[in-house]
C-alpha positions as CSV (number, residue, x, y, z in Angstrom):
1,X,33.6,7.7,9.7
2,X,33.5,5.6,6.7
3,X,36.1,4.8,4.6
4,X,36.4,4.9,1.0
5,X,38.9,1.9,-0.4
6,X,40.4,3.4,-3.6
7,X,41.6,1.0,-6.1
8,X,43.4,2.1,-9.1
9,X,43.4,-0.3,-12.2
10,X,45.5,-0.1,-15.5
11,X,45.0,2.4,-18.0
12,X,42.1,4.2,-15.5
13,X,42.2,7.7,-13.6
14,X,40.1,7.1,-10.6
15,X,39.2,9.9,-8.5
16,X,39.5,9.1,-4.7
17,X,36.1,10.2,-3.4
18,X,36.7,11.2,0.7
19,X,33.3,10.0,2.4
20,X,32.0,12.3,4.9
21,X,30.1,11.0,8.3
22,X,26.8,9.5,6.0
23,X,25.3,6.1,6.9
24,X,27.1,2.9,6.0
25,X,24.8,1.7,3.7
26,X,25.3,5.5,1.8
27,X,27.7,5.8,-1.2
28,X,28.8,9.0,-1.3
29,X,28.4,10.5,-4.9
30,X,29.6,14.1,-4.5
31,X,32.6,13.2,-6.9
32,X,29.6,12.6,-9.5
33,X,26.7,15.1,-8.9
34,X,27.6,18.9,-9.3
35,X,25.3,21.6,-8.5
36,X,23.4,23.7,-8.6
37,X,20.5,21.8,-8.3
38,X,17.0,23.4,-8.2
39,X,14.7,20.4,-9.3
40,X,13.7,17.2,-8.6
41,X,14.2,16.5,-12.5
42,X,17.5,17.9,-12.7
43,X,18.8,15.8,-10.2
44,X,17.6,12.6,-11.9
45,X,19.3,13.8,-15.3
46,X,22.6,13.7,-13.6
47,X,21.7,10.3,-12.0
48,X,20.6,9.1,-15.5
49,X,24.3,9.9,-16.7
50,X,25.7,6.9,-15.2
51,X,22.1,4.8,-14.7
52,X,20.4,4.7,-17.8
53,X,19.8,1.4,-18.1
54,X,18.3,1.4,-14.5
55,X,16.1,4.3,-15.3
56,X,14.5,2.2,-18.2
57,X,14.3,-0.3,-15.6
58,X,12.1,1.3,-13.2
59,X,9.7,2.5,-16.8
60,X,8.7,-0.7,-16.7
61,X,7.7,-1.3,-12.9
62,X,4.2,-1.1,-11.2
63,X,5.5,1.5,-8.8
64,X,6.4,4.2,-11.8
65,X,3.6,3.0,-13.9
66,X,0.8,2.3,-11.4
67,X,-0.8,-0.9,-12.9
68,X,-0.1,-3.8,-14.4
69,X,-1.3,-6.3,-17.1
70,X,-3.2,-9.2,-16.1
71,X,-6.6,-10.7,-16.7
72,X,-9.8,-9.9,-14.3
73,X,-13.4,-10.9,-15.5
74,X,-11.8,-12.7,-18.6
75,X,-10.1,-9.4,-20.1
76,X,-6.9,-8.1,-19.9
77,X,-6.5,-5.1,-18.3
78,X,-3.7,-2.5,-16.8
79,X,-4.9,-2.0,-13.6
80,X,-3.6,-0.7,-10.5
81,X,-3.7,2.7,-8.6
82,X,-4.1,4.8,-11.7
83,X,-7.8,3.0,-12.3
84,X,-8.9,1.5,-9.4
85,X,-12.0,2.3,-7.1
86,X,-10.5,2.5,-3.6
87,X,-13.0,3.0,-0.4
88,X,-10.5,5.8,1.0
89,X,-10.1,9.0,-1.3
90,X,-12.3,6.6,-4.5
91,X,-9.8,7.6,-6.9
92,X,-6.7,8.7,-8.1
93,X,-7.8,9.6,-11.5
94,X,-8.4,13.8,-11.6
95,X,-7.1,13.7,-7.9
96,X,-3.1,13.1,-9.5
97,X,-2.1,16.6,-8.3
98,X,-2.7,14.8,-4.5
99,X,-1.7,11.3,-4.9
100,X,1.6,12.0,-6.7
101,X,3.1,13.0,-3.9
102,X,2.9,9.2,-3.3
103,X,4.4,8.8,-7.0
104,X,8.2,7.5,-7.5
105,X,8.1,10.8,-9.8
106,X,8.0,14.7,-10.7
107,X,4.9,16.0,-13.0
108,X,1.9,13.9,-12.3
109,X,-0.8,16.4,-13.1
110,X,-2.9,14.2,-15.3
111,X,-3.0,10.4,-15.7
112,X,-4.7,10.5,-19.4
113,X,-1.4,12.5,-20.2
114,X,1.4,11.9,-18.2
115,X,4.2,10.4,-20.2
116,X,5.2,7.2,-18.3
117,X,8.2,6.5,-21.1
118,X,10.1,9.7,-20.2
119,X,12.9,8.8,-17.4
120,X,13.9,12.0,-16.9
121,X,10.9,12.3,-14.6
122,X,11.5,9.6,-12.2
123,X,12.1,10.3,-8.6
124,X,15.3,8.5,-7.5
125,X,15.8,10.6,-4.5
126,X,12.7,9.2,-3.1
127,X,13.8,5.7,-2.6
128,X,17.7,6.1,-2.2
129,X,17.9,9.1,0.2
130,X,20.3,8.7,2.8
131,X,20.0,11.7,4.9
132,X,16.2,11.5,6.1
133,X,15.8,15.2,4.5
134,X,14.3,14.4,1.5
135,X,10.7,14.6,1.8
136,X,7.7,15.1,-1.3
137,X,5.2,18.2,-1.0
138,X,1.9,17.5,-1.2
139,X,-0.4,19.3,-3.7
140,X,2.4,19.7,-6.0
141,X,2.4,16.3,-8.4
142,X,5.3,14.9,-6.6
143,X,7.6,17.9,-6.1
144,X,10.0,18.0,-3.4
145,X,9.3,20.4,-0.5
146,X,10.7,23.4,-0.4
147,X,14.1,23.7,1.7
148,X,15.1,20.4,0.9
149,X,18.5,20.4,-0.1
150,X,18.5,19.0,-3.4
151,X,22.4,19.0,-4.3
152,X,22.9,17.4,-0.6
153,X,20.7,14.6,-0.5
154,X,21.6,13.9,-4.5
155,X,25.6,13.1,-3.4
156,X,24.5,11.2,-0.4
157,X,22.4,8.2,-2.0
158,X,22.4,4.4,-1.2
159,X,20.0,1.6,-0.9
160,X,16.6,1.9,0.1
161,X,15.7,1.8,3.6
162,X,12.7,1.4,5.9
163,X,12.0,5.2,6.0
164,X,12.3,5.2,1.8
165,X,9.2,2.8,1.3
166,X,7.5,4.1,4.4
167,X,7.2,7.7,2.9
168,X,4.5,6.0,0.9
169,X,3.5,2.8,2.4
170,X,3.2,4.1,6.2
171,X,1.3,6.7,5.2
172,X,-1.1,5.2,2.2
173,X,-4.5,6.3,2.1
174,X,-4.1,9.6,3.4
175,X,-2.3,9.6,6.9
176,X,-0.2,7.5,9.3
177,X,-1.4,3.9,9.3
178,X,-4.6,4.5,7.3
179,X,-4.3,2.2,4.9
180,X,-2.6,-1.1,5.3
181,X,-3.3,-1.4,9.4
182,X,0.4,-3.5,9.6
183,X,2.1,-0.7,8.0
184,X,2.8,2.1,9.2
185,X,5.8,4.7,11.3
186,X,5.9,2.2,13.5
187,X,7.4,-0.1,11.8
188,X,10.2,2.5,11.1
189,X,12.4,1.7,14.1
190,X,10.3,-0.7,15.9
191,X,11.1,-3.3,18.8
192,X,10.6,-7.0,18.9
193,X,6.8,-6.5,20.1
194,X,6.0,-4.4,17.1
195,X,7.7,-7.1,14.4
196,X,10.5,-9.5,15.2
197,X,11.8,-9.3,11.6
198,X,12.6,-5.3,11.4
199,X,13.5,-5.0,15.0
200,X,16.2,-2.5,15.4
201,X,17.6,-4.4,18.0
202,X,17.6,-8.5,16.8
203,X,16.9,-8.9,12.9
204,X,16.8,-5.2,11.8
205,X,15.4,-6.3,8.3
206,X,15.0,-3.9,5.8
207,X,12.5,-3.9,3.3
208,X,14.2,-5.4,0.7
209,X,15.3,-8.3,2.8
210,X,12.2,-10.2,2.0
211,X,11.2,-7.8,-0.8
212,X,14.4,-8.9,-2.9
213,X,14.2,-6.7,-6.0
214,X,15.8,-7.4,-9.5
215,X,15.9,-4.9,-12.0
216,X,13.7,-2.9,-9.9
217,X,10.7,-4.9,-9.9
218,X,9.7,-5.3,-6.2
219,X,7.9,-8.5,-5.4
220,X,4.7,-8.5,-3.2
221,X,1.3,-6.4,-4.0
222,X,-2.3,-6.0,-2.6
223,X,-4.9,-7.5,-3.5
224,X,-5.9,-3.9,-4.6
225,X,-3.2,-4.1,-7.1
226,X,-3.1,-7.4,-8.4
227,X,-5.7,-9.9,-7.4
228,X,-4.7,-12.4,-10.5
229,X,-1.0,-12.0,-10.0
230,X,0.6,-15.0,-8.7
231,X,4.1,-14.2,-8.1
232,X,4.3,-13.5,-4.7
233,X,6.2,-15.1,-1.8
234,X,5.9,-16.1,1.9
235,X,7.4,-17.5,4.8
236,X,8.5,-20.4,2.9
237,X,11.5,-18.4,1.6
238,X,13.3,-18.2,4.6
239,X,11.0,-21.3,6.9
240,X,10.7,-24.7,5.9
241,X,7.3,-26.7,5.8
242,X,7.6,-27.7,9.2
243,X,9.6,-24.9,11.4
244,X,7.6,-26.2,14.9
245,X,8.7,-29.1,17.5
246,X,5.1,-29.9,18.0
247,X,3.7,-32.1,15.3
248,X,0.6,-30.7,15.8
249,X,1.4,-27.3,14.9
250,X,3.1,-28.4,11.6
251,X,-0.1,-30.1,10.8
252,X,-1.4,-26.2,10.7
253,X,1.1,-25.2,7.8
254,X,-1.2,-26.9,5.2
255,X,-4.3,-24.7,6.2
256,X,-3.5,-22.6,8.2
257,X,-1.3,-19.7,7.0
258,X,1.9,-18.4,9.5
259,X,0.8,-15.2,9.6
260,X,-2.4,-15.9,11.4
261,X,-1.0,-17.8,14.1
262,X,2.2,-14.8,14.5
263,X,0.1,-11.9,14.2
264,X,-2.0,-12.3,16.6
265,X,-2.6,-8.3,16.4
266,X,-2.2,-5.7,13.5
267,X,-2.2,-1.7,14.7
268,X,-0.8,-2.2,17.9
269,X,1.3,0.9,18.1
270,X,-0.5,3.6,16.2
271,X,-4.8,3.5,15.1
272,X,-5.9,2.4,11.9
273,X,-8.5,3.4,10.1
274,X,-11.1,0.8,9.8
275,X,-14.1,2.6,8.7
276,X,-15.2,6.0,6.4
277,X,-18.1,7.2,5.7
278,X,-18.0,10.0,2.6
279,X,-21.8,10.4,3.4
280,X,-21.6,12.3,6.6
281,X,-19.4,14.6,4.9
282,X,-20.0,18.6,4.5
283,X,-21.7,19.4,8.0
284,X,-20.5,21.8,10.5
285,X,-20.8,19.9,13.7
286,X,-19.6,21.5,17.1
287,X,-17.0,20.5,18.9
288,X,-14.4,17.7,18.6
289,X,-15.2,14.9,17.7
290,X,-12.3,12.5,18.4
291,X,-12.0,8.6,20.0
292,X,-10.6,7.3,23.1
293,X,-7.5,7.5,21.2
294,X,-7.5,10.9,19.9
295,X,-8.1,10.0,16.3
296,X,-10.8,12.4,14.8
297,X,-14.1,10.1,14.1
298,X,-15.3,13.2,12.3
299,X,-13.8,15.7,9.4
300,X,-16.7,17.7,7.3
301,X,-14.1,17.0,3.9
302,X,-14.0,13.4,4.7
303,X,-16.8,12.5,7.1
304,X,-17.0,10.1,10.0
305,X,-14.3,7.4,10.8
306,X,-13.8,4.9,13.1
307,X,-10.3,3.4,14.1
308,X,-9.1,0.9,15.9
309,X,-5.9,0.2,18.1
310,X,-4.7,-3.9,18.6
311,X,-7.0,-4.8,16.3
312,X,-8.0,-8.2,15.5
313,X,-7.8,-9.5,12.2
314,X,-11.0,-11.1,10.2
315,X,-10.1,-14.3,8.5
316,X,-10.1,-15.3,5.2
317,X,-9.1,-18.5,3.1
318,X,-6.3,-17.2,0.6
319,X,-4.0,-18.5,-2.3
320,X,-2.1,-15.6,-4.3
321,X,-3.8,-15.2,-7.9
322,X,-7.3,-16.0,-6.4
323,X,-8.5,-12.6,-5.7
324,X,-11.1,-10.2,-7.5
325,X,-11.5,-6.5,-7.8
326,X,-14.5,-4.3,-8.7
327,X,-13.7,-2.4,-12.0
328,X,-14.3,0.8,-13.1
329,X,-18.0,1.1,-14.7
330,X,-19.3,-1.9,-13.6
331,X,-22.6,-1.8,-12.3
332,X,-23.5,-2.2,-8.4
333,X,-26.2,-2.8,-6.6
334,X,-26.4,-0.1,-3.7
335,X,-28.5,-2.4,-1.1
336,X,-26.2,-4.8,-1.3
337,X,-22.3,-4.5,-0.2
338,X,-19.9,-4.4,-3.0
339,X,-16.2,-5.9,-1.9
340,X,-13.7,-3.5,-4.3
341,X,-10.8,-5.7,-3.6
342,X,-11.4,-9.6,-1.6
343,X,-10.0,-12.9,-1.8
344,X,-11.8,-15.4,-3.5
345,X,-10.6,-18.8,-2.7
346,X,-12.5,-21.1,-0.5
347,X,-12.3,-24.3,1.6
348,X,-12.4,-26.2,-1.5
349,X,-9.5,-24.4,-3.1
350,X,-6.1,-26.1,-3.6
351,X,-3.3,-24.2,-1.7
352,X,-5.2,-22.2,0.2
353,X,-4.8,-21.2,3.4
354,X,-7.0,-19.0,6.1
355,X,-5.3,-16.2,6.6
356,X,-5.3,-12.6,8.4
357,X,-6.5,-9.6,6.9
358,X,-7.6,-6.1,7.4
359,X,-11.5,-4.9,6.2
360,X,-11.9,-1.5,5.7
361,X,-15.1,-0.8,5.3
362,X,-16.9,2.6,3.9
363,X,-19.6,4.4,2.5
364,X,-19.1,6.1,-0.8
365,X,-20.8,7.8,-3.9
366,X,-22.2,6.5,-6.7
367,X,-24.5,7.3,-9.5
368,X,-28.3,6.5,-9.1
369,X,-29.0,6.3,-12.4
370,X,-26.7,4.4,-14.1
371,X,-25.5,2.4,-10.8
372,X,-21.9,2.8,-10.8
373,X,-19.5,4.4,-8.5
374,X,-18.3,7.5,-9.2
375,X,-14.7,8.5,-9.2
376,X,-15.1,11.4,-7.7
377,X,-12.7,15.1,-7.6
378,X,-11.7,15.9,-4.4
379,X,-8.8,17.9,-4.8
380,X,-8.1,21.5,-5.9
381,X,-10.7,23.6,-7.9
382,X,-14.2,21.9,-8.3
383,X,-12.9,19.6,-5.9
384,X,-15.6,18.2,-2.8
385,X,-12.5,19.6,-0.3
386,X,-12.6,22.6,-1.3
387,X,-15.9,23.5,-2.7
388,X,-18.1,20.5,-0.7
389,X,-20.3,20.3,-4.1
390,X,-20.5,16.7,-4.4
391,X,-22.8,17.6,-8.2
392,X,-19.7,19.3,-9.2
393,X,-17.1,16.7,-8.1
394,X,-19.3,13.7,-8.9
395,X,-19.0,15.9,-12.8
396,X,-15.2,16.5,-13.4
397,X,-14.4,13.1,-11.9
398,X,-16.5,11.3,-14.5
399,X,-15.8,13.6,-17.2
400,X,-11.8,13.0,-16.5
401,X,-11.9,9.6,-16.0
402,X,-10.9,7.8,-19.7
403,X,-12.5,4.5,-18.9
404,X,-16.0,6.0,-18.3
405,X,-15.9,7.4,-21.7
406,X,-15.0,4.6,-23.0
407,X,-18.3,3.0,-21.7
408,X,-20.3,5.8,-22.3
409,X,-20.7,6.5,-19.2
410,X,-21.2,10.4,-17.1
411,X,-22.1,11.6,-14.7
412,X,-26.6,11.6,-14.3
413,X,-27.1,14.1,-11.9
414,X,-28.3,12.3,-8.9
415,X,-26.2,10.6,-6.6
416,X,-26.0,8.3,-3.5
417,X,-23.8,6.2,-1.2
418,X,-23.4,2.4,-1.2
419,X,-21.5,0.3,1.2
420,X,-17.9,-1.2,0.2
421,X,-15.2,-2.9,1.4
422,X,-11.3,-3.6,0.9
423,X,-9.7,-6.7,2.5
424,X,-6.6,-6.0,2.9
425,X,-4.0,-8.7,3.9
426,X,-1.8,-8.7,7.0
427,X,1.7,-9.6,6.8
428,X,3.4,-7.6,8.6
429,X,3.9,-7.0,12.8
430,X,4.7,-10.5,13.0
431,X,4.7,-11.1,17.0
432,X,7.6,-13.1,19.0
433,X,7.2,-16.6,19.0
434,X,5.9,-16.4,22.8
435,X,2.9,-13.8,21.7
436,X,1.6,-16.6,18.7
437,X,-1.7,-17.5,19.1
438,X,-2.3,-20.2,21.6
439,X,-4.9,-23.6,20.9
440,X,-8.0,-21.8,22.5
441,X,-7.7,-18.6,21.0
442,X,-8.6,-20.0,18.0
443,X,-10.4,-23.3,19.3
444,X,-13.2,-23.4,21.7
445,X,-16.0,-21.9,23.2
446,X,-14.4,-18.3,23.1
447,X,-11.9,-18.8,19.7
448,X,-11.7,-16.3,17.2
449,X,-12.5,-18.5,14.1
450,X,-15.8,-18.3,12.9
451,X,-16.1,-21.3,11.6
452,X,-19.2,-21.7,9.8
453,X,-18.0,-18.8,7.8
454,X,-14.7,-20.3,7.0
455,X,-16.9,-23.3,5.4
456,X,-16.6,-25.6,8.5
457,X,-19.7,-27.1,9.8
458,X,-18.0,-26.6,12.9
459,X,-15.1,-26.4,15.0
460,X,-12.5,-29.0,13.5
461,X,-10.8,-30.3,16.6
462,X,-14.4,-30.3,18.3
463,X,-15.2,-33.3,15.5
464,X,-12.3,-34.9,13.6
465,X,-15.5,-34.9,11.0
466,X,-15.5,-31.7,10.1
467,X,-11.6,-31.8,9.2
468,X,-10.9,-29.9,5.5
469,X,-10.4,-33.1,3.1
């Protein structure tokens, strides 16, 4: 049982609050919230009675407003999940009823409308829970399910914890480990094989122990997110420059990133989704089609998948800020594989370092006439999930999506399916020190570096030569 201290200071009434059996890092508020309380937005308007300036706070973050300012193909643009292409459900624009249930707030229904200056529809319950109960229904703009017990998990609030960000970040994308591959309900409660960092039993990080937040701003996005964004951090915050005994491994640090050495492995727990192909979709096949894992390689709404279990990550070089994106409207070539979100440093670049990463590759719809992908509706009424129209879905996404009418562009009436592909980085699942990648599993006949690819002419420690300068 945890107890509450009570201090009592000159000229001030305060009310001892008796904290019932909730988590040590709760703060029991049931001397504050009253109820009833029916609504996700009527919680936050008691919660905005003693946090207003924290409310405007979180107006101004990437997670309420999903995008932020920076410059990509020598414009300034707001870009994030509310315009981007993705190779998973293509868009979140005309899908909002669906992907706000991944939103920190209530009301979603349209992104062309949706006032982002209004606090009173922020979501605090989602990120400072304390009981586990609290959970967001899907289909609803962000609404909480039904049964939760609003007034209860409103007086029983604290600090974020693993299971706050993974209601959205385990299960990105659509489903458990989808998206990231080193993120997912794993990573929940996981031991020292899974991650050293957030084992329950040794370090027992949360989030926020390397995210440190200020003001609400969260440090850390995707490439997806922010490919020009620099502000990001690493291993240096908590490791110096040279954290091995060997010499030789220090002389790694300048090129060779930590997390490719110390993640040996990404998905090691649960599958991830490595592949999707939107144009296998609407068929009635027979029987199940499922992997060696169990993972379905085969939905008609969706269309084929493959996944992948201890997967290896592809390499990369990578400096923070030296990333690119597709952008909405720009034109494709559909023979040719178009990279949506992808590092773009190379051996030549200052600071960068090869580095692990996740590519999700896919197959997805675009317009044959004008060459651009479309941002299709695939949720609710005209949507290719319910309907399987892709005409019709290929129409209301286009005609919903403000950027395309800002190029002029709709939808033609004839559609196709290019090749893409994400590149998502790995930086999570960080082995023990004993499960780090050994000389020969990188060097070597049989090493996992191609590199040729990497701009090597060869093997570096085959030829001292063919050393980066």
């Amino acid at each position: 049982m945890q107890q509450n201290v009570v201090k009592f200071l000159p000229g001030l009434l305060i009310v001892a609050l008796v904290l019932a059996a909730v988590p040590a890092f709760a703060q029991s508020h049931e001397g504050f919230i009253t109820g009833p309380i029916k609504t996700g937005p009527e919680a936050t308007q008691q919660c905005l009675e003693c946090h207003e300036e924290e409310g405007q706070d979180f107006l101004k973050t990437s997670h309420w407003n999903w995008g932020l300012d920076q410059k990509i193909h020598g414009q300034m643009v707001k870009r994030g999940k509310r315009n981007a292409i993705n190779n998973f459900c293509t868009s979140a624009t005309s899908n909002e009823v669906f992907c706000a249930s991944c939103h920190a707030g209530y009301g979603m229904t349209d992104l062309n409308t949706y006032d982002f200056s209004n606090a009173g529809n922020i979501d605090c319950l989602v990120c400072h829970d304390t009981t586990g109960s609290y959970i967001k229904a899907k289909g609803t703009a962000g609404a909480p399910a039904e049964g939760v017990d609003l007034l209860y998990v409103a007086q029983h609030v604290g600090k974020p914890v693993r299971d706050n960000c993974g209601s959205c970040h385990f299960y990105g994308g659509g489903g458990d480990a989808v998206k990231h591959g080193d993120l997912d309900s794993s990573m929940a409660y996981p031991d020292a094989s899974i991650d050293v960092h957030m084992n329950i039993e040794g370090n027992d990080f949360q989030c926020q122990t390397c995210h440190e937040t200020e003001h609400h701003k969260i440090p850390g996005n995707s490439l997806g997110v922010s490919p020009s964004e620099e502000n990001h951090f690493g291993c240096e915050k908590c490791h110096d420059e040279a954290p091995h005994q060997e010499a030789r491994l220090n002389q790694h640090v300048k090129n060779v990133a930590c997390q490719t050495c110390h993640i040996p492995f990404f998905a090691k727990q649960i599958p991830t989704k490595l592949e999707w192909d939107w144009s296998t979709a609407g068929k009635d096949l027979e029987g199940e089609h499922v992997d060696e894992n169990g993972m379905h390689t085969y939905v008609k709404k969706k269309g084929n998948f493959k996944w992948g279990k201890m997967v290896q990550p592809e390499y990369a070089w990578n400096k923070h800020g030296t990333g690119d994106v597709y952008l909405v409207g720009e034109k494709i070539d559909p023979n040719k594989m178009t990279k949506l979100a992808y590092p773009t440093a190379t051996i030549k670049t200052d600071g960068a370092k090869i580095s692990p990463f996740k590519v999700h590759r896919g197959k997805q719809i675009y317009d044959k006439k004008t060459k651009v992908f479309i941002t299709a509706k695939v949720y609710g009424d005209g949507g290719y999930w319910k309907d399987f129209d892709w005409d019709l879905a290929a129409k209301l996404g286009m005609e919903a999506n403000p950027i395309m009418k800002e190029k002029g562009l709709s939808y033609s009436g004839e559609y196709g399916f290019a090749p893409t592909e994400m590149y998502w980085q790995i930086n999570h699942m960080v082995a023990p020190a004993k499960d780090a990648l050994k000389c020969l599993e990188c060097h070597g006949d049989n090493g996992r570096m191609k590199w040729q690819d990497l701009g090597y002419k060869g093997d570096p420690m085959t030829n001292p030569k063919w050393a980066r300068k």
